[in-house]
Structures are given as C-alpha cells and as structure tokens.
N, C-alpha and C positions, 0 to 999 in steps of 0.2 A: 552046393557051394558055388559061388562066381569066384572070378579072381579079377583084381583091379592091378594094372599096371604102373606100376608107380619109376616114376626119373628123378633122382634129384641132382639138381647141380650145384657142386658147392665152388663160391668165388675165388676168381686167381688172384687176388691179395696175398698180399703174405701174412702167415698165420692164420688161413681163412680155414683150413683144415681142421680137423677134430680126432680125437681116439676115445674120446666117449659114444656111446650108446647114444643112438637115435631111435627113437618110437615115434609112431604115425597113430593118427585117428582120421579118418576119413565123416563128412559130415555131409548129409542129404537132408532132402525135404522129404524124404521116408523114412527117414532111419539114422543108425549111426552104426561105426563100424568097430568091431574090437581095435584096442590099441594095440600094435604088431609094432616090432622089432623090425627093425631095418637091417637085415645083414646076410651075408655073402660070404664064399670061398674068400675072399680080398681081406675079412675084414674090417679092420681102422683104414685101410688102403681106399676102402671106398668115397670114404670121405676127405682124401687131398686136395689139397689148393688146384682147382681145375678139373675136377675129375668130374663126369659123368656119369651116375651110378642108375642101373635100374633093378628092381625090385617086386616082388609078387606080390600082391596081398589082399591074400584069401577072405570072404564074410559068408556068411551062412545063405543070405540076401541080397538083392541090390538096393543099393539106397536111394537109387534116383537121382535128378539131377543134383550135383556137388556145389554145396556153398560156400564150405570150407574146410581148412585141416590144420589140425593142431598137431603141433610139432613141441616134443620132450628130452632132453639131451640129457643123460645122466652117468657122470663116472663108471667106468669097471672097476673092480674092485680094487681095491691096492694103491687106484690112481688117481690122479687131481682131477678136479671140474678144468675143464679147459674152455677155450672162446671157438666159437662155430658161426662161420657167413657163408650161411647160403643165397645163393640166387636166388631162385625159384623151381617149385617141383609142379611138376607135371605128371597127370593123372588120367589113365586110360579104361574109360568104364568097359565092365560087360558091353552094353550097347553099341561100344564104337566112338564114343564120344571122348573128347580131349580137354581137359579142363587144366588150365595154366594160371599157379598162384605167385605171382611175385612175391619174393620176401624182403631181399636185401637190408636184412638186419643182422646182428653180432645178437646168437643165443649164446648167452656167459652163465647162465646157473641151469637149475632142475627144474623152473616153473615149465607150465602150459603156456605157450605160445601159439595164438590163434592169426590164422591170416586169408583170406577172403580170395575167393573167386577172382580174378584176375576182371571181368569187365566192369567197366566204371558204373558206379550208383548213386543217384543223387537221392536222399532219405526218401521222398518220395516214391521212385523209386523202388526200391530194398522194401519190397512187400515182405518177405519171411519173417516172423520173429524169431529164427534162429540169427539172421544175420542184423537185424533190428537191436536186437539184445548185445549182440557182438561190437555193432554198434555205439551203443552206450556205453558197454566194459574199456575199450578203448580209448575213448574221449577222456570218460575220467581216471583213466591211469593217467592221459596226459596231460590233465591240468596237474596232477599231479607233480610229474616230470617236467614241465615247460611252465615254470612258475615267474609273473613277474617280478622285477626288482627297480628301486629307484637310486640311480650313480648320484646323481645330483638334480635338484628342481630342476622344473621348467623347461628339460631336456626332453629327448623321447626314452623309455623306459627302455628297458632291458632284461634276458634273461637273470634270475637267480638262483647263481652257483658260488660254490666255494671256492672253483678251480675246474681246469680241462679236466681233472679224473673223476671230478663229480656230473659232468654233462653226462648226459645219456650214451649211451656207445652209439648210435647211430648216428650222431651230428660230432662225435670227436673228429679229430686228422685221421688219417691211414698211416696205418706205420711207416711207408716211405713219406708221405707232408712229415709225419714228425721227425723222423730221421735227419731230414733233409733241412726244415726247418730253426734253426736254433735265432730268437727274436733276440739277438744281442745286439749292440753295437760293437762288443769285444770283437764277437766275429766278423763283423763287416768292418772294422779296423784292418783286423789279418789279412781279411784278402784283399784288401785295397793298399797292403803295406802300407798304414799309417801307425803301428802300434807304438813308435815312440812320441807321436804327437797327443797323446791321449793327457798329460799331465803339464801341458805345455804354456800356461797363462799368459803368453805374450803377444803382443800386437803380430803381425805380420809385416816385417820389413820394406818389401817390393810386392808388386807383379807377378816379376820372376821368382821370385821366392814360394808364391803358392804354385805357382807352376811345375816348380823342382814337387812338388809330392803329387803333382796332380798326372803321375805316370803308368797307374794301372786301372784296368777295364776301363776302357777311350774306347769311342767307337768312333763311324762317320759320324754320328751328330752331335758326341760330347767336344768332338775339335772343332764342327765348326759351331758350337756354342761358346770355346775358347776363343777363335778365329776373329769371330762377328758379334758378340756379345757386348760391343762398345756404338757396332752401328745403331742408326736412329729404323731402318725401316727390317733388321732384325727383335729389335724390343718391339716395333709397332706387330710383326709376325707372331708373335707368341702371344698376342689377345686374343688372336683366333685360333691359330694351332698351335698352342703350349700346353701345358698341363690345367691350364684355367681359362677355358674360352668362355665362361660363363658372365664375363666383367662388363664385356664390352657394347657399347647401344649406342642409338642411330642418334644424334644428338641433333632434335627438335627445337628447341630454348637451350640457349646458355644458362646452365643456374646464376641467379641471382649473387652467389657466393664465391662466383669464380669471376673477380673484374679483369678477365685479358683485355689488352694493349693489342688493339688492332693493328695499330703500326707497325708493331714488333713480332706479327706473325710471318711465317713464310707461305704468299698461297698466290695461286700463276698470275700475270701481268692480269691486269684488268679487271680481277675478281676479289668481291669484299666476300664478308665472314657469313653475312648473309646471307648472301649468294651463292654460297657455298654450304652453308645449312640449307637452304630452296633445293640443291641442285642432290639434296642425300651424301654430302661428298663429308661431313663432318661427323665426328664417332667422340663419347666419352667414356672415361670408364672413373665412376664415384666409389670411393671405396670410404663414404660413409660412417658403416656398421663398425668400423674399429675409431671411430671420435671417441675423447674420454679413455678411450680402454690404460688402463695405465702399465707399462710394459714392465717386464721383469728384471731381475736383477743378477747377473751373471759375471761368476768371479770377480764377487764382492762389489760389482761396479752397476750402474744404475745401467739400462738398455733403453731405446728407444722405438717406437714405433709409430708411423703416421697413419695419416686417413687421409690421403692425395684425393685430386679430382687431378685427370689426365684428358687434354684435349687432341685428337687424332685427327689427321687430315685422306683422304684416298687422295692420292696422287695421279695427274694424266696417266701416268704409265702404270697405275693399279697395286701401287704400294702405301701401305698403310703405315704413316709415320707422326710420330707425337711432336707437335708444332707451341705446346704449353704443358707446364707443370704447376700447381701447387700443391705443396704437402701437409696445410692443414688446412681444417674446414672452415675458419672462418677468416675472410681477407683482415692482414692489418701490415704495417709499414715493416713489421718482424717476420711477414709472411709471406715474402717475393713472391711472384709469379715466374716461373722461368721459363726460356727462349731457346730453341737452339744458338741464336745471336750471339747467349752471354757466353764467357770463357766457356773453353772445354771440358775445365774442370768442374765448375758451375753444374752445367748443364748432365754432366755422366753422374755427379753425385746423387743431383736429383732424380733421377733415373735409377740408380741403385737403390734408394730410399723406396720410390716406388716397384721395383723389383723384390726388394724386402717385405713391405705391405702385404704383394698379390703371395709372397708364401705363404706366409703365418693365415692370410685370410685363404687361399684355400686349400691346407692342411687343416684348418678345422671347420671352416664352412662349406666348400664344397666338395673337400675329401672325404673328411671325416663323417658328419652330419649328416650329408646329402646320398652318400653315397651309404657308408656301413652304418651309421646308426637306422637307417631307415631301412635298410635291409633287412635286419636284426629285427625291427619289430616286427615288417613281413613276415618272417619266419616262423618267431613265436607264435603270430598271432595263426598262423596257417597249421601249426604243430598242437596247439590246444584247441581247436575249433575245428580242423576236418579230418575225417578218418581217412587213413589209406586207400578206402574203395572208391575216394569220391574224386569226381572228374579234375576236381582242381587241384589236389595233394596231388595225383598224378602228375600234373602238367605244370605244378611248381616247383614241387621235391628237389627236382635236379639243380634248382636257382639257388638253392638255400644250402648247398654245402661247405662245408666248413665256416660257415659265416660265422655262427655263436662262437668259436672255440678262436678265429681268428679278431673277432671282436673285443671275446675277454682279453686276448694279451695284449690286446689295442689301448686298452682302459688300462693295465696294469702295468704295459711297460713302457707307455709311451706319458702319457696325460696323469698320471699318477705324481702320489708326490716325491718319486724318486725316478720320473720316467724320463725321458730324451727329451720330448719336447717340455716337460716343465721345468728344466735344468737348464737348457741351452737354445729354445728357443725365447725371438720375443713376448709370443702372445701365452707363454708358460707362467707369467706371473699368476696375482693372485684373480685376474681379470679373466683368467682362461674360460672357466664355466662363463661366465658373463658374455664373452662371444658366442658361445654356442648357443646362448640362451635368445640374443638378440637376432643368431642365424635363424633360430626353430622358427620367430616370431615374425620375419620375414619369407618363409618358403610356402611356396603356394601349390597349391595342384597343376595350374598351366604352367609352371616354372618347373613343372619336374619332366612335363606332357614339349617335348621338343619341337614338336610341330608349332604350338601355341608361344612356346617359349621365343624361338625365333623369331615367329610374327610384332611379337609382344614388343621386344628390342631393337624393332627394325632394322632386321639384316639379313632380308629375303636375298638382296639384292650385291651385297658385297662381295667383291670378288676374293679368290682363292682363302675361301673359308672353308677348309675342309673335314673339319669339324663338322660343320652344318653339313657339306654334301651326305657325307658317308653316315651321317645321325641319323637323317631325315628317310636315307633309303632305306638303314635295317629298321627303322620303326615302322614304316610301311610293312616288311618282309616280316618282321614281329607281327604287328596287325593282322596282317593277311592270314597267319599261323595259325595265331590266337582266336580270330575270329573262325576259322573252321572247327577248330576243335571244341571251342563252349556251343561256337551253332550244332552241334552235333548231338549234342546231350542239354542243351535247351532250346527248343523247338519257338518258345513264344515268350513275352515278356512276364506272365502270370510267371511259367515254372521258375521265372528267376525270383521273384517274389514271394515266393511259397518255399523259398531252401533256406531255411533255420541255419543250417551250417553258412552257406553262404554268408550269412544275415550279421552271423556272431563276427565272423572273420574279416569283415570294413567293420564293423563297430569296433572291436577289438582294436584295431590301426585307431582309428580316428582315435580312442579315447587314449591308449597307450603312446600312442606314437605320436599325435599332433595334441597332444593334451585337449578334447571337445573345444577344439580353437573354431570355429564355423568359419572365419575370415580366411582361412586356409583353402575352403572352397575344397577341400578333398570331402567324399561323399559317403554319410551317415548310416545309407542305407543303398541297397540296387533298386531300381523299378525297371529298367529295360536291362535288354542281353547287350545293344551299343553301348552303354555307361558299364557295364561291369567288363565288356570286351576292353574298352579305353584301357580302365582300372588296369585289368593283368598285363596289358601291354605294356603299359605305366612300370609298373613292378618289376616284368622282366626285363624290359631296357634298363630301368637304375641300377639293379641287381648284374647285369652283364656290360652290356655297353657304357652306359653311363659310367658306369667306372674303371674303364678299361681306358675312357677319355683322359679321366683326370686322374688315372693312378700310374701308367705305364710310362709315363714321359718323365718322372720325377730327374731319375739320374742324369737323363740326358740333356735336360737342361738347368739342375742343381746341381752336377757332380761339380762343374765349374762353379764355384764358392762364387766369385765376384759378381756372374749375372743373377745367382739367387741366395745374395744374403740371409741366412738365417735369424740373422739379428743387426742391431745396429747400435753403437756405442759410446758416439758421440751424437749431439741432438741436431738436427739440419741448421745450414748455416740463416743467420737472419739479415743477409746485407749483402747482395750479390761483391763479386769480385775478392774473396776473401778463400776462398778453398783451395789447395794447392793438394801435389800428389802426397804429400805427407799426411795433410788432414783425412785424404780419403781412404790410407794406409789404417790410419788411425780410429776411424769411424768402422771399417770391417773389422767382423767378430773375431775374436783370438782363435790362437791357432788351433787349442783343443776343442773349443767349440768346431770351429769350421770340421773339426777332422769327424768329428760326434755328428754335428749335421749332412756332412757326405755317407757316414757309414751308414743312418739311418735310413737313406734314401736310395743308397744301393740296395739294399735289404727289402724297402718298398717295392721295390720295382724289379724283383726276381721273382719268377713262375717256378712251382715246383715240377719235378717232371712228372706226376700224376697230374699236371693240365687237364681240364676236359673243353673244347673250343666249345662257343657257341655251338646251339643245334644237336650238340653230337651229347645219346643219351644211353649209355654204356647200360643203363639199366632198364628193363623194358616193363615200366608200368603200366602200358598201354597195350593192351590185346585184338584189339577189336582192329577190323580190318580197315574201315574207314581212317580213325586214329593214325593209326600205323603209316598208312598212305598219305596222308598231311605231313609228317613228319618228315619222310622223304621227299616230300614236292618242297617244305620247309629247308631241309639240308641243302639240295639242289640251287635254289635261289639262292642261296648263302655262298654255295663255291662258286657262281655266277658273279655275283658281286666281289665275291674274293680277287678273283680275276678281272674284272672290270677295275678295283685300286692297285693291281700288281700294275695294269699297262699304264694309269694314267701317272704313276708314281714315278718311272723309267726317265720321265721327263723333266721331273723335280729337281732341283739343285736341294729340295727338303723333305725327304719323302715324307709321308702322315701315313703308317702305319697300325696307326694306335686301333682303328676300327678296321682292320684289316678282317673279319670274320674268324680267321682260324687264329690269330691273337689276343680273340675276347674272349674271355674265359665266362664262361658260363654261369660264375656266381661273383661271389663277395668272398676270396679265396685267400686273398693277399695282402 
C-alpha cells in the first residue's frame, strides 16, 4: 500500500462550508485510485468556511504522476444536498511530489466533478488522453452552460438565461454582492432621502429648490460639481476627466456643418481660428450618432434630445473652454450657433442641452456597450471555448466576474420596458436599441486599443488630460503583464496558430460580439503571439480600467441633476435672446425623474465590499513559478503607479481618482 496525502481547502465565503460527504478519486498516467471518503475525528468540521483539512489516502499502488481528481459530494443520511466551494486540493505523492488543483467552483449536487492539474496546457500541449478526454467532457458541458442569446439585432449578443438562479453557480454574485446588492431605485431613493420625490410630476421651481434635496452622500467633488457646474472651463474639464473622455478630438477641419462666426469667437489678441487650429489649440466634440434618434416620452410629455457639435478652445493658461455651440446637425436660421457672448442664459441652456446629450450618449454607448456588453461577450466566449487548464482561462477568469449576472439585471432593470432608463431617460424612447445599434456600428478595434485611440483623436498633446495619463500607463503595465505570461506558454508564433481553442475564442467574439463586421478591424483569427498579446491586453483594460473610467464618476458629477440632465423637456431655443431662468426651470426634468435619475447613478457608482482591485487574484490559477512571479512584478508596478497618482493628485484642486489602481476593479462588477 502507498498513502497519498491529501489537503483540501474549503473557501472563506460564506456558506462555502459543507456537512455532506466528500469522496476523492485520485487520477495518474498509471492508474487510478479507489474513491476514499474524506473524513476525520472533526467531521462536517473539516469542511468549514476556511478550514484546512488534511487527509490520508491509501491505494494499493502508485499511479504516477497526477492529472487529475475527481471530487463527489453526497448527503449523510437524513440530510439535505448542501453547496460546497472549495479552493483547491493538494496532493502529496508517495514520491515526494506536490500536485495543486485549483477548483473554485460551488459543488451543489452528487455528480463527478473533475478538475486538472493545476499547470497550464495548451491542447497541444495535454499529451495524455486521460486529460485530452477531460478536455472535451468539459467544453461540451459548457456550450452547454454558456449558451448564446439575442436581446435585440444588431447588438453584441449575449448569455441565455432565464434569470441570475439559472446562471451557473460559478459566475452568480457571492452571497455578500447579493446581499449587499439590491438594483433598485427604491433603494437608492432611501438612502439619498428622496423617497417622497418619487411620485412628484412637477417642474422644479428654482436652483434652490433642487438644492434643498440635494443634501445627502456630497462629497468634495459632488459640491464642487454644485459649485462650478455653471463655469465654462469646468464643462470644458469634464471632456477629459468626466465620466466620458471618449468625445473629445483635436479638431483639424471645422466640419462643413458647423458655420461658426469668427467674429464672435473668444481667442487671444492676434490670433484667427486658423491659427489656432495650425497651432493644435482647437478641440471638438460631434455627438453625431444621436441625429434622428427620436427621444422619449416621459410623464405624458414629449422629451428632447440633441446631437450638438461643441467647439473647445486650450487656453494660454491650459484650460479647456467651449468657445461655440450648436445643438443640431444641420445649420439653419432655427439653429443658432451660440457664444459665450450671448446672454447667460442663452449660453448655460446650451450647455445643459449638451451635458444632456454626453449622458444618455455615454450611458449607452460608452458605458453600456463599450464597456459591459463587450465584456459579456468576452466572457461567454472564453467560458465555452477554453477549459480551465488552459493558459488564457487562467489569466481571464478573474476579469469576468460577476459580469453575466451584473449584465442581466443591466438588461432587465435598466433598458427594459419597465427599466430606469426607458422610463425616465431621454434616449429610453423607442429609439434606444437604434443607438446601440448605430454605437456597435461605429466601434472599432483601435477605438477600444488607448494607445491607438488617443493617437487616433489627436490628443497626445493636451494638457491635464488624465485620463490619457493614467490609461496609457496601466495599458503599458497590462502589456507588460500580459505579454509575459502568454510569452511563457507560447514560445513562437506557429504555437499560436495551432491552438483550436485559442482559434474558437476571437472567432466566437468577432462573430457574437461584433457581428463578422470586418470594418471593425478587430481580428478573425491570431497568427503572431504580438496580435493576440494586443487582444488580451485589449480585453483586460475594457473589462477593468476602461470602465472604472467611465463608470465610477457617475455620481459625482450626475448627483448634481443640473450639470447632468437626464432628460430635457422643452426643445432648445430657436432665436437667441429669448431664454430666461424660468424657461430653463422648465426645460429640467421633473422632479421624480431627477430623483429616479440620481438614485440610479448613486447605485451605479457603489463598489460592493467584496471589491477585488486590479491585479489582485484572491484565486490562484496559476502554479508555475514563472507565472506566479509575473504576477507579483504585475502587482508591484500597480502599487508604484498607485502612488505616483496619490502624490500628483495632492495638488489638484480635482483629483482623478477613477484609475487610481486599487479603485479599478478588476471586472465588469457594477
């Protein structure tokens, strides 16, 4: 007889624990092992939330090196099937040898549950057909499991489920997200003390009037978004560092469609528009993609929504300030251009209008879309395409949490036909899929790739854009990452070539996610390990960073309703000099919207406290010593740069937090 020493570690989750029956099988390239009982003086005790349990177990033989172990959980008698997360167990042969298999899955019934050697394999690879075979059984339970679905044409596809208790247990919340969790706006009414504004259809009187409810969770930057949210080079700040830095480009040519009055611009003694375009000093931002879209209809009353072109000037002193407006795309005598010049009022209106626009457009084109739907197809397509053992499930797993489950209530309590924003936002009319549609149609691979994207826009150059700073460094620090760990386990550009799985998992994307658009320029197939390194860098920045840019600042500059109207209710003026503080009373959403669109965005923009930061990978898929050691030179550079935005932030009258490292969360979470 040998005996094999077995560990298992079950997770400190709550309810990660078991009082059922655990059986082991031990699996070699010589043999297999009887299946043994797991149990101890202790016990049910062995298997608690955190425990460390080890275990003897006996075989007549040794099986040689270990590929895998199947793991059986089954009721004592008397008692219910209960849910079991283990870690991972480790296994100590006769020989001396240590073999570590990650699990981190929820066993919930009595099947055979097989899980693999802990070192990464790429089919190739995975010479054995025991683990070859294992191989296959796995894939097609998860096409099984990870089936797609289509929400609406023309969009990127999505899981199909019936609901979060139909996902698979391994991609649902953890009982504290769900605990913690509740997607309402009821709740986020409560704790913002708005819950008598919720039934409220009336204009908003004053200023002050939104002011009086606008007195809980205020931070520094929700007052000085109250504060300053009327100045001209606060609205120009928030192209770069607001929730939507993706708008704004180096403006080369004045479009054809925008006729500004050179006269009437403000630009330093001496200097034409020209001149000023030659010198890079001139910025626009076209919000195009919403022309046509026909906006919705909210408490009974028709809403409006534009498609501005906004022209920005840099200033000697390096502030970025909107020097022209127009709010629809095509010039006519009902279509002013506006001035800072003209009245006050004029001029603020216009500027709420376009503060209006950049939400609705990017809550569903750069939030939504860019962010979680494309995450989501990631996901899928990496859950039915690569097994466990393989380098890149390893090295995405962790980006893809909670994303499907935070998704679906995305679809069903937001965008749905009784959700928040098709209720109380503008772009919720019947137009809403039609933006996403004309979003999907315009996103491109270098538009997702920041390095490219910045070049793209011409705004290498722009100052205190730190957005761009802090984007461009973690994509490098991703880069750098990513590039060690696939160089690690693809040596040359053939073996990238030759992995089927790899192969399935961009097809899958391209076809599900950018519907085989080729214009997209996102890529069909790998032929080098630089193109598929780009790719996963690609993935994990959109998946973390990228939307930790354009999700975490919601509140702090929406919570103030006037700088980020949700909607707009009377239609812009057509005749300068005609707008007063009443018309612009009157033109802000009612009050139950506004209180609806605050609750939303508070809710948006809360972290659960099971956060996981960037970098940091609570689960250790990765075994191999090299691996492991990239990981930590990975973390390292992360809290480097974490500290490099803590000192240069000290000095900001506005800190930019948002890419702060240990505030990105590591997925599509929220």
């Amino acid at each position: 007889m040998v005996d094999y020493e077995v560990t298992v570690f079950t997770g400190k989750h709550h309810f990660s624990n078991t009082s059922n029956k655990i059986y082991i099988k031990l699996v070699g390239i010589d043999g297999v092992s009887h299946q043994s009982c797991l149990h101890d003086s202790r016990g049910p005790l062995a298997f608690t939330a955190g425990a460390v349990s080890t275990f003897t177990v006996s075989n007549t033989v040794s099986i040689g090196k270990l590929v895998l172990i199947e793991l059986v959980k089954e009721p004592i008698s008397g008692f219910p099937q209960d849910s079991w997360f283990p870690f991972k167990v480790e296994v100590k042969s006769p020989e001396g040898d240590t073999y570590t298999f990650p699990v981190y899955r929820w066993i919930t019934d009595g099947e055979v549950h097989r899980f693999r050697e802990g070192t990464a394999l790429t089919l190739k690879e995975d010479t054995h057909p025991l683990g070859q075979y294992d191989r296959q059984q796995e894939l097609k339970l998860r096409e099984e499991d990870y089936r797609w679905a289509v929400y609406a044409e023309r969009i990127p596809h999505c899981i199909k489920t019936a609901g979060p208790d139909s996902l698979p247990d391994e991609v649902r919340f953890s009982f504290t997200k769900k605990s913690e969790f509740s997607f309402t706006a009821v709740e986020g009414m409560t704790e913002l003390k708005l819950d008598g504004l919720v039934d409220c259809k009336l204009n908003w009187s004053n200023i002050e009037q939104v002011l009086g409810v606008f007195s809980s969770k205020q931070s520094h930057l929700t007052d000085l978004t109250r504060e300053h949210w009327k100045d001209d080079a606060f609205f120009g700040y928030q192209f770069l560092n607001g929730v939507n830095p993706m708008m704004i480009r180096r403006c080369s040519v004045l479009p054809k469609n925008f006729p500004v009055d050179e006269g009437l611009l403000f630009l330093p003694a001496a200097c034409s528009l020209d001149d000023e375009i030659e010198k890079g000093n001139m910025y626009l931002c076209d919000y195009k993609l919403l022309d046509d879209v026909k906006a919705n209809v909210i408490n009974e009353k028709k809403q409006y929504l534009m498609a501005p072109l906004i022209l920005l000037h840099k200033t000697p002193d390096d502030k970025l300030v909107p020097i022209a407006i127009q709010l629809k795309q095509t010039p006519a005598d009902d279509n002013p251009v506006f001035y800072p010049s003209d009245s006050e009022n004029d001029w603020l209106l216009a500027k709420m209008f376009v503060r209006s626009a950049d939400f609705n457009y990017h809550q569903l084109s750069v939030h939504l879309l860019r962010t979680h739907l494309l995450a989501e197809v990631f996901a899928v397509s990496l859950l039915r395409n690569v097994p466990m053992v393989h380098p890149l499930y390893k090295l995405l797993i962790p980006h893809t949490r909670y994303t499907l489950q935070i998704n679906f209530m995305a679809r069903q309590l937001l965008i749905s036909e009784t959700g928040s924003f098709t209720q109380f936002a503008a772009c919720g009319g019947e137009d809403m899929v039609t933006i996403l549609q004309k979003s999907l149609a315009s996103v491109t691979y270098s538009s997702l790739c920041i390095p490219e994207d910045i070049a793209e826009r011409g705004l290498k150059a722009v100052p205190n854009f730190y957005y761009r700073d802090d984007g461009l460094k973690l994509w490098d620090i991703i880069h750098s990452f990513v590039q060690g760990i696939l160089g690690f386990y693809y040596k040359n550009d053939e073996d990238v070539q030759q992995d089927p799985e790899l192969q399935k998992w961009i097809t899958d994307i391209f076809e599900q996610g950018f519907l085989s658009n080729p214009c997209t320029g996102i890529p069909q197939s790998f032929t080098t390990v630089a193109a598929l390194v780009k790719f996963v860098t690609m993935v994990i920045f959109t998946c973390s960073v990228q939307h930790a840019a354009v999700n975490a600042g919601q509140y702090d500059y929406g919570g103030w309703m006037p700088n980020t109207p949700i909607s707009m209710q009377l239609p812009p003026p057509t005749t300068k000099g005609t707008t007063s503080e009443d018309t612009i009373m009157h033109t802000l959403p009612d009050v139950n919207v506004t209180a609806q669109g605050m609750a939303t965005l508070w809710l948006l923009s809360r972290p659960s406290t099971d956060f996981v930061p960037l970098g940091q990978y609570p689960e250790d898929h990765f075994i191999e010593e090299i691996p492991r050691k990239l990981i930590l030179d990975f973390q390292g550079k992360l809290e480097v740069q974490s500290l490099i935005i803590n000192i240069r932030n000290r000095s900001l009258e506005i800190p930019y937090t948002y890419l702060d490292p240990i505030l990105v969360e590591n997925s599509v979470a929220i």
